[in-house]
N, C-alpha and C positions, 0 to 999 in steps of 0.2 A: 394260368398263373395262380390258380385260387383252387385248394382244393376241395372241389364240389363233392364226388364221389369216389369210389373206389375203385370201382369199373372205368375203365380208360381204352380199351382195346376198341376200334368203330363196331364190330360185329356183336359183343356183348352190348353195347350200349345200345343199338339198332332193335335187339331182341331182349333185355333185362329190364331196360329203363322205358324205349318208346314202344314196341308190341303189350309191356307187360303192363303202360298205364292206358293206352288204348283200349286196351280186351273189357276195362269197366262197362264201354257202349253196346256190350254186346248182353251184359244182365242189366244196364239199369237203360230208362228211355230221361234222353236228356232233350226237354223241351225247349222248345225257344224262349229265350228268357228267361229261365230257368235260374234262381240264384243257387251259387254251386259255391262249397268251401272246400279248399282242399287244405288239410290238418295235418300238419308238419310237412310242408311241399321237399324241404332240403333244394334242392337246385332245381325242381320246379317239376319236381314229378308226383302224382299223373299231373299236376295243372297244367304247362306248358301244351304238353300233349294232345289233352281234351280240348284245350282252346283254338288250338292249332285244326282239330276235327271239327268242331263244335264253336265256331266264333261265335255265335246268338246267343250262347250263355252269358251269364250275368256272375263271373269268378270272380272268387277271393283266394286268394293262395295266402294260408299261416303259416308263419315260424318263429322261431324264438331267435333265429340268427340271422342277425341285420345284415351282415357281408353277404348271405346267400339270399336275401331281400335283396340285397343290391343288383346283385345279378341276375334273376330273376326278373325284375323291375325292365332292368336294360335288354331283356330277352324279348322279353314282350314288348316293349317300345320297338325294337328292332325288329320283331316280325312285325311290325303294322296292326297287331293287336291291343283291345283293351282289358284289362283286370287291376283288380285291387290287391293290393298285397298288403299284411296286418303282421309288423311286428310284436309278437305277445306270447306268453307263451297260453295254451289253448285255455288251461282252468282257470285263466285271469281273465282273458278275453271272453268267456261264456258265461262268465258273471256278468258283464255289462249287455245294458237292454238290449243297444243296438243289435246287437248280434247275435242274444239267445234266443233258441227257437223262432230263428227267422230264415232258415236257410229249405230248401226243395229237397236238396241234394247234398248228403255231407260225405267227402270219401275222404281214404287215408291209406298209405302204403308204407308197409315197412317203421312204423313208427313205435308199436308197443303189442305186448299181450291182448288177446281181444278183452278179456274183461278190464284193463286198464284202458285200452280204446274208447272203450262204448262211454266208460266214464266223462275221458275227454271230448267224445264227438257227438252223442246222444243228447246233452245240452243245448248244442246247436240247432237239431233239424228241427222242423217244426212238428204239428201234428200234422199224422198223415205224409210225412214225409220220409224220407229214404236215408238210411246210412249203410253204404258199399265199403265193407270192410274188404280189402286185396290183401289175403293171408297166402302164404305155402304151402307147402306138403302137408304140415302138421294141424291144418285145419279145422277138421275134427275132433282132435284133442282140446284146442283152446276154445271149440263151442265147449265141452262139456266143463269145462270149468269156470265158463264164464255165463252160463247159463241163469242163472240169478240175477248175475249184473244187469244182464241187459233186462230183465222180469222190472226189477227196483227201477231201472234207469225209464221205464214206461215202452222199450221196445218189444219186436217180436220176430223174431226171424223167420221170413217168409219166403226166402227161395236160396238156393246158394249151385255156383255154377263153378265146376271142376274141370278143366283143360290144363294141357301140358304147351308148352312153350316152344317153339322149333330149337331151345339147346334141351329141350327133355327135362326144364324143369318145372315142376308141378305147381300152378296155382288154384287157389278157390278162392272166390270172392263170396264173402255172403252178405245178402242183402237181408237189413233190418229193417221196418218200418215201426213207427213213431206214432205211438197208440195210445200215449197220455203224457202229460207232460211231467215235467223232473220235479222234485222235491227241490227249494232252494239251496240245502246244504252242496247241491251236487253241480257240479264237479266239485271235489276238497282240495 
């Protein structure tokens, strides 16, 4: 009744939405207890997923849309799982203490340019911590113009892992790690 996504058919959603937030476990190691944010979930991707894999984490799924919080909320409760969900939108939430640079693990799919990601998600991780950008085809194009950002932002991109999807479409994840901390202005 609610429209969460655009993919509707079971076989794309099987393989776009849960293979494509799964495939994160395979570049980043998600610890037990591990606090994990996921940054603009939309209808709870990858967090659904990973929690689903990964119940010992310690999630928070953000968005700026409370109906897809709600449901969300209710997914989770209905799998018998625990997480946090934080309506906010991420540059408002990454100002407050609670939350900046207190995160293991910060990932994000689908939600923006990588150099306007890092902005949004780089606040959060800690030092020494991890942010798993799930980008597309055009991967390497948006490191190179975002290659700065993440330098200011105190990241450093340390591995990135290229696989194709069983419908043939191309993902890269690259992983950042969090080698100083952010200037206050950041996120704007």
């Amino acid at each position: 009744t609610m429209n969460l996504t655009a993919i509707t058919d079971p076989d794309g959603i099987a393989v776009k939405h849960f293979a494509d937030s799964i495939s994160v476990l395979s570049a980043v190691e998600f610890k037990s207890g591990a606090k994990v944010l996921d940054v603009g979930t939309g209808a709870g991707f990858p967090g659904i997923p990973l929690l689903i894999m990964k119940p010992d984490i310690d999630l928070t799924m953000l968005d700026s849309t409370a109906k897809k919080l709600k449901y969300v909320a209710n997914t989770v409760d209905s799998l018998g799982l625990n997480a946090n969900v934080l309506h906010s939108r991420a540059e408002e939430a990454a100002q407050k203490p609670e939350y900046r640079e207190s995160f293991d693990i910060v990932c994000s799919r689908a939600v923006a340019a990588l150099n306007i990601l890092c902005e949004y998600c780089l606040p959060f991780v800690k030092k020494d911590g991890i942010f798993a950008a799930m980008k597309g085809a055009k991967a390497q194009e948006e490191i190179e113009v975002a290659n700065n950002a993440i330098k200011t932002l105190g990241g450093e991109i340390i591995d990135k892992k290229s696989f194709t999807l069983s419908d043939g479409a191309e993902r890269t994840i690259i992983i950042i790690k969090k080698i100083s901390q952010n200037l206050p202005k950041y996120p704007r």
